[in-house]
C-alpha positions as CSV (number, residue, x, y, z in Angstrom):
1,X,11.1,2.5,-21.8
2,X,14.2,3.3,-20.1
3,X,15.9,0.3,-18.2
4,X,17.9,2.0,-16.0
5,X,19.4,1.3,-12.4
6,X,18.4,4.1,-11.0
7,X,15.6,6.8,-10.6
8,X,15.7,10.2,-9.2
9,X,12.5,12.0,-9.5
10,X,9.5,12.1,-7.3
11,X,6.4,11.1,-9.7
12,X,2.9,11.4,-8.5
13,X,2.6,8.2,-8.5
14,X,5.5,7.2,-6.3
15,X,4.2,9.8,-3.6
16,X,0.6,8.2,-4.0
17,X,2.2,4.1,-3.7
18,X,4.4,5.7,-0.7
19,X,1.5,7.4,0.9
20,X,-0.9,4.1,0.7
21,X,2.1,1.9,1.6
22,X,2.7,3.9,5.3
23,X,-1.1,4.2,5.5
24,X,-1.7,0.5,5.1
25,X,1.4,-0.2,7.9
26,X,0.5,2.0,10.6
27,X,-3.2,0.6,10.0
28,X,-2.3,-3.0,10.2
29,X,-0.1,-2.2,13.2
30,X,-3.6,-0.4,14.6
31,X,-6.3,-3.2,14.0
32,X,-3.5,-5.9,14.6
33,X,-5.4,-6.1,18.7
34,X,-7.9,-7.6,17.2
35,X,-8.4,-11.3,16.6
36,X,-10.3,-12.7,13.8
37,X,-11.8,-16.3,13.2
38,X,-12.0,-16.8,9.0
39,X,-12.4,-21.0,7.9
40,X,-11.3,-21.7,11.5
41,X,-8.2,-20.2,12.0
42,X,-7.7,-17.7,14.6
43,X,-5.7,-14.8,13.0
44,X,-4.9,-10.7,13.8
45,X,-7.7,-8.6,12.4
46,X,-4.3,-7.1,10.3
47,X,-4.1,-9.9,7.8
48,X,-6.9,-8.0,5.7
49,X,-4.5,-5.2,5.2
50,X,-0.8,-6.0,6.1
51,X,-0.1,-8.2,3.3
52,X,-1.2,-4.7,1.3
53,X,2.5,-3.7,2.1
54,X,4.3,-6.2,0.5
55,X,2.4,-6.1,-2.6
56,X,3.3,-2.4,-2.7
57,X,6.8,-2.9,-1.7
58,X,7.1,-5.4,-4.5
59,X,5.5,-2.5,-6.9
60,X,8.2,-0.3,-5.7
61,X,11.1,-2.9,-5.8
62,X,10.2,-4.1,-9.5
63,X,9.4,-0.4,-11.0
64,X,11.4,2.1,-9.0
65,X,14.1,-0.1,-7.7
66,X,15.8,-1.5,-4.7
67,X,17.1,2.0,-3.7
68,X,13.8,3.7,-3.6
69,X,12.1,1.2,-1.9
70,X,14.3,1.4,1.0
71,X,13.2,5.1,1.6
72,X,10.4,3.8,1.7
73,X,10.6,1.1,4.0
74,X,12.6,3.4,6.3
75,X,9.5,6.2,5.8
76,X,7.0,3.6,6.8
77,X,9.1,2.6,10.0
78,X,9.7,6.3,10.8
79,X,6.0,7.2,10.9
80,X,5.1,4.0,12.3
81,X,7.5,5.0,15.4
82,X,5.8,8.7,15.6
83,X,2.3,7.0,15.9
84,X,3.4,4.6,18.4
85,X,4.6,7.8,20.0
86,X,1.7,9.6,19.9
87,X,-0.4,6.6,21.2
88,X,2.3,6.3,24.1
89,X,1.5,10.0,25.2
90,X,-1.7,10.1,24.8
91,X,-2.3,7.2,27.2
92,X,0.1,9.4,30.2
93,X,-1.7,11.9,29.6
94,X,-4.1,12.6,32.6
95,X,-8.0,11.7,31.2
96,X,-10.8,14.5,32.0
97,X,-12.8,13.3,35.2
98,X,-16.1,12.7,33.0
99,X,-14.1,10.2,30.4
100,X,-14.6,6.8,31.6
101,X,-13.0,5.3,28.5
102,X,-8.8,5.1,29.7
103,X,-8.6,1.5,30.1
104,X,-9.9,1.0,27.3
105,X,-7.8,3.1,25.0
106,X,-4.5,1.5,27.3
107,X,-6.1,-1.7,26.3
108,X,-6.4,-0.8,22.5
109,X,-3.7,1.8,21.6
110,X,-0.9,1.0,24.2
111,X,1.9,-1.5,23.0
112,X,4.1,-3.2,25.5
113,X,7.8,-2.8,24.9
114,X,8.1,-6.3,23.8
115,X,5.3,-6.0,21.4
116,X,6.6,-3.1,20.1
117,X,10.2,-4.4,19.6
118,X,8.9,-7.4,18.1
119,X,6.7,-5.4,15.4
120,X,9.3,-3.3,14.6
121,X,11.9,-6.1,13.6
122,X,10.1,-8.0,11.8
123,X,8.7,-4.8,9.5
124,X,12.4,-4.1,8.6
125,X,13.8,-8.2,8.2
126,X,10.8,-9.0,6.4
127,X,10.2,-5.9,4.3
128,X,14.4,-5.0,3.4
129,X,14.2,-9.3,2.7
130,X,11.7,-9.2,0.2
131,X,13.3,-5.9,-1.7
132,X,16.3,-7.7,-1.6
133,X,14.7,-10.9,-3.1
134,X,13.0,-9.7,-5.6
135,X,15.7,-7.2,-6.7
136,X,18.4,-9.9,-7.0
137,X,15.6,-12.3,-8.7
138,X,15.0,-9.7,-11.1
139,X,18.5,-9.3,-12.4
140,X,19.1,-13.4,-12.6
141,X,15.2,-13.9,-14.8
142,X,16.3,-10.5,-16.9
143,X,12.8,-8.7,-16.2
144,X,11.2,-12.1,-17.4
145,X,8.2,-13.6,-15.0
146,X,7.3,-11.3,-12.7
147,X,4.8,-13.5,-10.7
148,X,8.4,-15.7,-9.5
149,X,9.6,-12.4,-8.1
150,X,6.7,-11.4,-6.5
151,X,5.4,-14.9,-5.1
152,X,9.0,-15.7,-4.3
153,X,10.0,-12.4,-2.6
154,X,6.8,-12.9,-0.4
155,X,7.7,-16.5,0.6
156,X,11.0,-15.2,1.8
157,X,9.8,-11.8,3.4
158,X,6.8,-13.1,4.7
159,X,8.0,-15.9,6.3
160,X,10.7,-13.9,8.1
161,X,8.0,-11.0,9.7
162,X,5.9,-13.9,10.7
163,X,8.4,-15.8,12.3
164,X,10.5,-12.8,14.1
165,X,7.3,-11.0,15.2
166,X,6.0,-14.4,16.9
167,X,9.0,-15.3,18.0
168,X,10.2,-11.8,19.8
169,X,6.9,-11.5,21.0
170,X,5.8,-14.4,22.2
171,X,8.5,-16.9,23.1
172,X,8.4,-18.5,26.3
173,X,5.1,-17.4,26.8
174,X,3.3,-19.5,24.3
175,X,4.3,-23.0,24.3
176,X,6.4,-23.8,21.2
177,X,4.1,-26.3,19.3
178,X,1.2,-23.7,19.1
179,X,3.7,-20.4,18.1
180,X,5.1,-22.7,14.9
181,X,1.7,-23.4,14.1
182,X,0.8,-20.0,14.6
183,X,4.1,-18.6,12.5
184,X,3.1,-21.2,9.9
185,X,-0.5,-20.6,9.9
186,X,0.0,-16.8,9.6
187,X,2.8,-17.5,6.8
188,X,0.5,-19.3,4.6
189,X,-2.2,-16.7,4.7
190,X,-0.3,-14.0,3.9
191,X,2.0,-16.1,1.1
192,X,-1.6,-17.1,-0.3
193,X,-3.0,-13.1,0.1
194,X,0.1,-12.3,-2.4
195,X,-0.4,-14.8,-5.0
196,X,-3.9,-14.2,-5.2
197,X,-3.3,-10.6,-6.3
198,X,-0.6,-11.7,-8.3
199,X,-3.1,-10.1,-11.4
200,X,-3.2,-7.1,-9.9
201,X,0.1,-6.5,-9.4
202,X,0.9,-6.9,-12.7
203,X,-1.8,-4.4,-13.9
204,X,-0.4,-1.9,-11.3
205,X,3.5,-2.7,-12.4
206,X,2.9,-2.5,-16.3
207,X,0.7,0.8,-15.6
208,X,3.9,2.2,-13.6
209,X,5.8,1.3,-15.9
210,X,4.3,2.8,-19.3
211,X,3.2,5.5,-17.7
212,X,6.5,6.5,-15.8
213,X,9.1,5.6,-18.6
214,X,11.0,3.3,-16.2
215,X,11.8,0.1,-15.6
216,X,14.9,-0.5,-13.0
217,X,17.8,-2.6,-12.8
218,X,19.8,-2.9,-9.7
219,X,23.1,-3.6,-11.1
220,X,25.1,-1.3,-9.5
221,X,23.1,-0.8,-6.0
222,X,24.3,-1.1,-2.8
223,X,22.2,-3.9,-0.7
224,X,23.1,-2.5,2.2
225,X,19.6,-1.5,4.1
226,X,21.6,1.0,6.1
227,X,22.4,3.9,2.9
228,X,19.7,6.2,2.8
229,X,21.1,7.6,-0.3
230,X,19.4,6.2,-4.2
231,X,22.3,3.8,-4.4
């Protein structure tokens, strides 16, 4: 296996991890209106599917390395923006006289500004957070214990999305006892989600791994989430 700390080519399988991870973002971001009730706790309909990205990010971070992942991460926010977008003009867009349904889609697929600030924040604090974790907690365990970077990296990343996104969006409206418990509560799901996979990352990572000959290192990267260039 080649430890490297860097990786140029575009595999299948990167396009396929890249492709599921902007797939499961723009559907979290989607089915995100609607709230849940599981064990009691009140929760976005998104927590079945969000967490999704951070397990892939940490794929991407731990095979590929920090500098691939952040094409990614910028990908995912660039589509995500296009879809908003499109939801944004096909809400202006003058309905048909027979279509009775244009509140509801305004209700559905329009975002408010502050909404759509908020969501787009905490994507790039808490994804760029938990590449950078897990990248820099790779290098100090040597490639040793994977399930530290992955649960660790989550802790970190999670906890940021949860409490930018709640906090952009909703303070001042939502008294502040009930938006920590909500930032909290939502924190712990997700953080739990993660470290229930935990097996299945690893399958996934050792798979990548064997299969793609790699196995990065970021000595030498730039952190920086603003280079769009490997390094």
């Amino acid at each position: 296996m080649n430890k490297t700390s860097g990786h140029n080519n575009y595999s299948s399988f990167f396009l396929v991890i890249t492709a599921v991870f902007v797939t499961a973002l723009i559907a979290s971001n989607i089915i995100a209106v609607k709230l849940i009730c599981v064990f009691g706790l009140v929760l976005p309909a998104a927590i079945v599917i969000f967490p999704i990205s951070y397990i892939i990010g940490d794929v991407l971070t731990e095979v590929y390395g920090y500098g691939q992942a952040r094409r990614v991460i910028w990908l995912g926010f660039a589509c995500n923006l296009l879809v908003v977008l499109v939801f944004w003009i096909g809400k202006i867009l003058p309905p048909a006289p027979f279509w009775k349904y244009q509140q509801a889609y305004a209700q559905i697929l329009g975002f408010t500004p502050r909404l759509v600030m908020a969501s787009f924040l905490a994507y790039l604090v808490g994804e760029f957070s938990n590449s950078f974790v897990l990248a820099k907690m790779k290098l100090a365990t040597r490639g040793r214990w994977l399930w530290t970077r992955t649960i660790g990296s989550t802790l970190v990343g999670e906890g940021l999305d949860s409490l930018v996104f709640m906090g952009v969006a909703f303070y001042g409206v939502v008294p502040n006892r009930i938006l920590a418990t909500a930032v909290l509560t939502q924190w712990l799901v997700k953080c739990t989600y993660e470290a229930l996979a935990t097996p299945i990352t690893y399958l996934v990572v050792d798979f990548l791994k064997r299969r793609e000959g790699i196995d990065v290192y970021d000595h030498d990267t730039s952190f920086s989430p603003l280079i769009f260039t490997r390094n």
